[in-house]
N, C-alpha and C positions, 0 to 999 in steps of 0.2 A: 446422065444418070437420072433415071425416074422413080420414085416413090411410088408402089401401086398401093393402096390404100383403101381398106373396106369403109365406109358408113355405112350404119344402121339405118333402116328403110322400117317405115311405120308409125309407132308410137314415139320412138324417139330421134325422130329424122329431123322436125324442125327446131329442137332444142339444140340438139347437134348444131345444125348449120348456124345458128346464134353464137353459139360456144367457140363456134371457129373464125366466123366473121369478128366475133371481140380478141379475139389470137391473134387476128392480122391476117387468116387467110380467107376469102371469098370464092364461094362457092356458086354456079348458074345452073341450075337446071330447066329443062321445057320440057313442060307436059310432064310424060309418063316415062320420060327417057330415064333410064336407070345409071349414065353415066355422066354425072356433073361435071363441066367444066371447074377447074378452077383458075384462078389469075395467076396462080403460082405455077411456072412450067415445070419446075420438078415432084411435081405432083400428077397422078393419075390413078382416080378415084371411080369405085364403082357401089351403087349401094346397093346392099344385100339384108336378108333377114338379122338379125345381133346372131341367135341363134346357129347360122351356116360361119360368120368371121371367124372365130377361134382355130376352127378345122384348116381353113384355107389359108392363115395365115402360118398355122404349124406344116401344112404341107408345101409352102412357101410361093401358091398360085398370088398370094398377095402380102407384100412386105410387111405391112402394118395395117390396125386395122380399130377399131373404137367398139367395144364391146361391153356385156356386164362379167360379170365374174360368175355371177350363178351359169350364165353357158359357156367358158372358159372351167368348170367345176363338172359340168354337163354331160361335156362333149372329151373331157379327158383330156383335153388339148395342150399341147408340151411348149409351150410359147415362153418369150420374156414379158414378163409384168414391167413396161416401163414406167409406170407412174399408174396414181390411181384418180380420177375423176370424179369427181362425187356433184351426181346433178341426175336428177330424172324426167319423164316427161312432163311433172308440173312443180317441181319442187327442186331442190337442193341439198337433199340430206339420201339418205340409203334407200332404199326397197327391200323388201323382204316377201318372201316365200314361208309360207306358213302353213299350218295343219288346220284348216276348217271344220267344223261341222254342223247340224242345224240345230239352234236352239235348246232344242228339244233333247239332245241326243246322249248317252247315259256314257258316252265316251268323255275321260279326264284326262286323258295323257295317252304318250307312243303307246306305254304298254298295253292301251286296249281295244289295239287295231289287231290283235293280234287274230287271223282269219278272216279279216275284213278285206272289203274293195276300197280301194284308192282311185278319183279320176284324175289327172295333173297333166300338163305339157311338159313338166319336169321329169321324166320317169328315171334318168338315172340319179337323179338327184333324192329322190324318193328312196330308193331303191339303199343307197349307199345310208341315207338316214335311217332306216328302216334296218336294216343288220346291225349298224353302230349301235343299236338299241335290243339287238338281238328277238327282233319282232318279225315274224314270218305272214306276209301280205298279200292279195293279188293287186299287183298294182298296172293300172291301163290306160291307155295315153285318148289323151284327152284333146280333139280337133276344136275347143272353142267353147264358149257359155262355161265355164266349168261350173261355173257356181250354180248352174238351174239342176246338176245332176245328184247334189245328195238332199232329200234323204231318197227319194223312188229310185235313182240308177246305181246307187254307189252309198257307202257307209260316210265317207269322208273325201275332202278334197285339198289338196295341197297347189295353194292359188300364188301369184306375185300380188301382190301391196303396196301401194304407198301412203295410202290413208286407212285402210279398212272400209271405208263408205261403202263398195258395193259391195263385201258380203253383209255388212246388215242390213243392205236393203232385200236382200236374199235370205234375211234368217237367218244368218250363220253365224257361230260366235269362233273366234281363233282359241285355240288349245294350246299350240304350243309355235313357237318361230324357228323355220329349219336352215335357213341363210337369210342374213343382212350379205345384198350385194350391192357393190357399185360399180361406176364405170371404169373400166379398163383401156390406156391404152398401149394395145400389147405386138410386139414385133418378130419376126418369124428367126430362130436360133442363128441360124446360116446367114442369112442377109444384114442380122445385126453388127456378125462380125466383119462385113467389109465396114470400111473406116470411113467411106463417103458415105454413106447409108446410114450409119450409126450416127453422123452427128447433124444428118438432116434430120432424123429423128427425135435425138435429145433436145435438140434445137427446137422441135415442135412440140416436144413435152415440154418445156419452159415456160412455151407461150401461154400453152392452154393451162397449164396450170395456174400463170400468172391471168389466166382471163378467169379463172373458176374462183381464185381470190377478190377479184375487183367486185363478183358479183356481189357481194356480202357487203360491201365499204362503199365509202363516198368521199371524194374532200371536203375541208369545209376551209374557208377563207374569210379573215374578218381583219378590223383596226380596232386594237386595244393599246390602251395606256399602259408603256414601258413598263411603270411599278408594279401595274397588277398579272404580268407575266408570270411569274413563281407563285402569287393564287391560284393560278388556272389549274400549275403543275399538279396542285394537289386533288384535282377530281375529275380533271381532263384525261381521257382516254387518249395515249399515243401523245402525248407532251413531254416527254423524254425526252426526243431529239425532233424538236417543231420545229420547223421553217421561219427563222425570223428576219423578216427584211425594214430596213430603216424608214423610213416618209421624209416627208419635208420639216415636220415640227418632231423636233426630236425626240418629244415625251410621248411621241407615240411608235408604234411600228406595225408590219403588219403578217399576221402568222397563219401559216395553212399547215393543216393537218390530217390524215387519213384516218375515217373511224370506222364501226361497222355502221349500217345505215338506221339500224335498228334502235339504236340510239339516238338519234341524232334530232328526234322529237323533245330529248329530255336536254338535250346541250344547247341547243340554243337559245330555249329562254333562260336558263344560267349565264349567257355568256349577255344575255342583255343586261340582268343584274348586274353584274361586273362593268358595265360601260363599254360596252363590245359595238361595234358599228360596220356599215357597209358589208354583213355577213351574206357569203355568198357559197351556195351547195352546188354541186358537180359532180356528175357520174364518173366511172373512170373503165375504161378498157383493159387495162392489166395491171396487177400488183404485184412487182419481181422482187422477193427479200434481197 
C-alpha cells in the first residue's frame, strides 16, 4: 500500500519539507527532479503547483495532497479537509487574498467595482466574491506581477497576502479581505475510505499537526526549591500539570514545562527571582495533546 501524495512546488515547497521533516517524515530531492524520495516507503510523493493538488487529489490521480484552501475554494474541488495547517511561506498564521487598489483611487468598497476590471490569479474566487456582493465585473486572470497592473491595466486587483509589504511598495492600499486561507491537508473521497489509507493518513495528520504545535513552544527545564513550587503555579504558563522529579537534596526538585516561545523572554528572569537554577531551553519537534 502506497500513499501518492501531492507537495507544493514554489513558494511553499521549502516550509513544507521543514513541516515534514519536524512530523518525522524526510523528504530528498536532486536538482530539478519533481519527485522526492521519501524514507518513508509508504509514501510516494510528487510536487506540483498548490494550485493543480485539490483537482488531482478529488479525481483521485493522487491520494492526499498539502494545499491552501483558497485553491481547494478555487478549483471547486470535492475533497476531504483532514485537518487544517496553519503556516505560510514565512510566517505561521493565515494568508489572505484581498481587494487592492492604488492609493489614489476613489474605490471604498465591493460596491464600486461595479463595471470595473479586475487582474487576480484567483479568478473564480473573484468571481464567486463578486456576485455574493451582487457586483457585475470584468474580471481577468492574471500570469504574474499583479500588483504593477493597476491603475494603467486594470481598476483593481485581488492579490494573496501575508504581510501587505509589497502592495505598498506598489501604491496600493487594501479595501476590503476576500479569504483568510490556510493550509490544508486534504484526501481524495474514495481512497479515504479504504481503511489502510485512512489511517496512514490520520496517522500523518497527527504528526503534522503535532509538528505545527511544537512550532510555537519550547521546553523549559530548571531546579527549584520544593516550597516555591505552588509560587510559580500562580504566573507560570502550563503549571497545572508540570513535570516534577525529585534530586538528591530533597528540598529541591526539578520541573520541565512547555510554553510558547514567545514568552519565555519574560519567564526566565522570574524564575531567577524565585531561586530557579541550572534553567535549560529546548526546542521540540512535535506537541501531541
Amino acid at each position: 500500500m502506497k500513499i501518492r501524495l501531492g507537495l507544493p512546488k514554489g513558494s511553499l515547497q521549502n516550509s513544507t519539507f521543514d513541516l515534514l521533516q519536524h512530523a518525522g517524515f524526510q523528504f530528498y530531492l536532486n536538482g530539478r527532479n519533481y519527485f522526492p524520495e521519501c524514507d518513508d516507503p509508504e509514501i510516494e510523493a510528487i510536487l506540483l503547483r498548490a494550485q493543480e493538488i485539490a483537482k488531482y487529489v478529488e479525481n483521485g490521480v493522487l491520494d492526499a495532497g498539502l494545499t491552501g484552501k483558497d485553491w481547494i475554494v478555487e478549483s471547486d474541488a470535492d475533497v476531504v479537509e483532514v485537518c487544517e495547517l496553519i503556516y505560510a511561506k514565512s510566517s505561521f498564521r493565515p494568508v489572505k487574498w484581498v481587494l487592492g487598489v492604488p492609493e489614489n483611487s476613489s474605490i471604498q468598497s465591493v460596491q464600486d467595482l461595479q463595471g470595473k476590471r479586475i487582474a487576480t490569479e484567483a479568478v473564480n474566487l473573484t468571481k464567486k466574491y463578486l456576485a455574493k456582493n451582487g457586483v457585475s465585473a470584468s474580471v481577468e486572470f492574471s500570469w504574474g506581477a499583479t500588483e504593477v497592473k493597476a491603475p494603467k491595466l486594470v481598476d483593481a486587483i485581488v492579490e494573496l497576502t501575508e504581510t501587505g509589504s509589497s502592495l505598498r511598495e506598489n501604491h496600493l492600499r487594501i479595501v476590503e479581505t476576500i479569504l483568510e486561507s490556510t493550509t490544508r491537508f486534504i484526501a481524495n473521497k474514495t481512497g479515504y475510505r479504504d481503511e489502510l489509507k485512512k489511517k496512514k493518513i490520520d496517522d500523518m495528520a497527527l504528526l503534522l499537526q503535532g509538528a505545527i504545535r511544537a512550532k510555537e513552544k519550547v521546553g523549559l527545564k530548571f531546579n527549584i526549591l520544593r516550597k516555591s513550587v505552588e509560587i510559580l503555579r500562580a504566573f507560570l504558563p502550563a503549571m497545572k500539570q508540570p513535570t516534577i522529579s525529585p534530586l538528591l537534596d530533597s528540598d529541591w526538585v526539578a520541573l520541565e514545562i512547555i510554553v510558547n516561545e514567545r514568552v519565555v523572554r519574560e519567564i526566565i528572569p522570574t524564575l531567577k527571582e524565585y531561586g530557579a537554577g541550572d534553567i535549560i531551553e529546548y526546542p521540540l519537534n512535535k506537541v501531541i495533546p
